[in-house]
C-alpha positions, 0 to 999 in steps of 0.5 A: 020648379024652382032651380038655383045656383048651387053647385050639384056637389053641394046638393049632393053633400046636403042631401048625405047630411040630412040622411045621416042626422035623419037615420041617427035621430039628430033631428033639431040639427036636422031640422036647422040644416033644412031651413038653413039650405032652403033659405040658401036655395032661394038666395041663390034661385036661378030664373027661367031664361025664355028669352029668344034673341032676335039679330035683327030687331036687337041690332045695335041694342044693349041689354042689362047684364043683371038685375039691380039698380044703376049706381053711377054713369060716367062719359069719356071713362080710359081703361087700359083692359077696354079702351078709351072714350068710352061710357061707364055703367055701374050696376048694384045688384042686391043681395036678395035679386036673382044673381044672374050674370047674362051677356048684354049681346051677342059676342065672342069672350075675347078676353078673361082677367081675373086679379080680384083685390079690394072690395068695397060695398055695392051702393058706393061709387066705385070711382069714390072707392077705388080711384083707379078701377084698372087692374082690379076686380074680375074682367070680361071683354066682349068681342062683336064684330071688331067691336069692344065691349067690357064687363068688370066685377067688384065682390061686396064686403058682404058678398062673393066674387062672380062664378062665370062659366065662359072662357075666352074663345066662347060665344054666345047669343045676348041675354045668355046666362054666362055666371051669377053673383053670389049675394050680389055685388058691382058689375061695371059696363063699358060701352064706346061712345057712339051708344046713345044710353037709355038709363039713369042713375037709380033706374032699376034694371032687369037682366036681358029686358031693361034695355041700357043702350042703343046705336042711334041709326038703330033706333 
């Protein structure tokens, strides 16, 4: 059965409307309700989640957090939220892929920010747009064992900002649903230096299969 990201209030509140124009005869409002929520219902399709984590075999393995396009890679990027050297991923996740936001390993959520700001289409660069991409957008920074991993999320005009459901002090396995993106939007990645990437920009990318990075002793 198909599930989907929206919310059980909402569900339940659909559900109230679509009886009460039923019972009082509305039934061309009705029937645009149903296709109306149908359509949302699909746009916001959650996927199944089969995947198993293996610690051994995904040791030193990053997976992609979305599913997208992969819009720009930069090295030697500085950010004051994740650290310096690091290796910047930007992902577009358009508006008509499944919308989940999965953790591309296993950690701990060491910290949230969330300070939001300016929004810029997903098929920019967001180093173009944005200059500075500190003190902006939605922050996760990734804890796994000493080591720092940041995701960030930047809302596209056309979009909403991400609904994550982690708090600092959660864990949680890779390729764990943590959140979507309604209708899409940034997500920024940052890795330390010592990875060794396995993507290109324009690549399309699956959420907990495509593979991003690896430590090269691992491979």
């Amino acid at each position: 059965m198909l599930k989907s990201y929206l919310p059980a209030k909402f569900n339940t509140l659909a559900a109230i409307l679509f009886v009460f124009c039923g019972i009082f005869g509305f039934y061309k409002i009705l029937t645009i309700m149903v296709i109306a929520y149908i359509v949302l219902y699909v746009v916001l399709r959650k996927s199944r989640n089969d995947f198993r984590d293996d610690p051994i075999s995904t040791r030193g393995v990053i997976f992609s957090p979305a599913n997208g396009k992969v819009v720009h890679i930069e090295h030697n990027v500085s950010h004051g939220f994740y650290g310096d050297q690091l290796i910047e991923i930007q992902i577009m996740i358009p508006w008509w892929k499944e919308m989940g936001i999965f953790l591309p390993l296993s950690c701990e959520i060491k910290n949230l920010l969330v300070l939001k700001g300016q929004s810029f289409f997903r098929y920019l660069k967001a180093v173009e747009v944005l200059g500075s991409k500190e003190g902006k957008g939605v922050g996760l920074a990734l804890d796994n064992r000493g080591e720092s991993i940041g995701l960030t999320f930047f809302k596209c005009k056309l979009g909403l900002w991400p609904e994550l459901m982690v708090m600092p002090g959660d864990r949680g396995g890779r390729r764990v649903n943590i959140g979507y993106f309604p209708f899409g939007g940034t997500v920024m990645l940052y890795l330390p230096k010592k990875y060794e990437i396995l993507v290109k920009t324009n690549d399309e990318v699956n959420a907990g299969e495509t593979i991003f990075a690896v430590v090269p002793d691992n491979i």
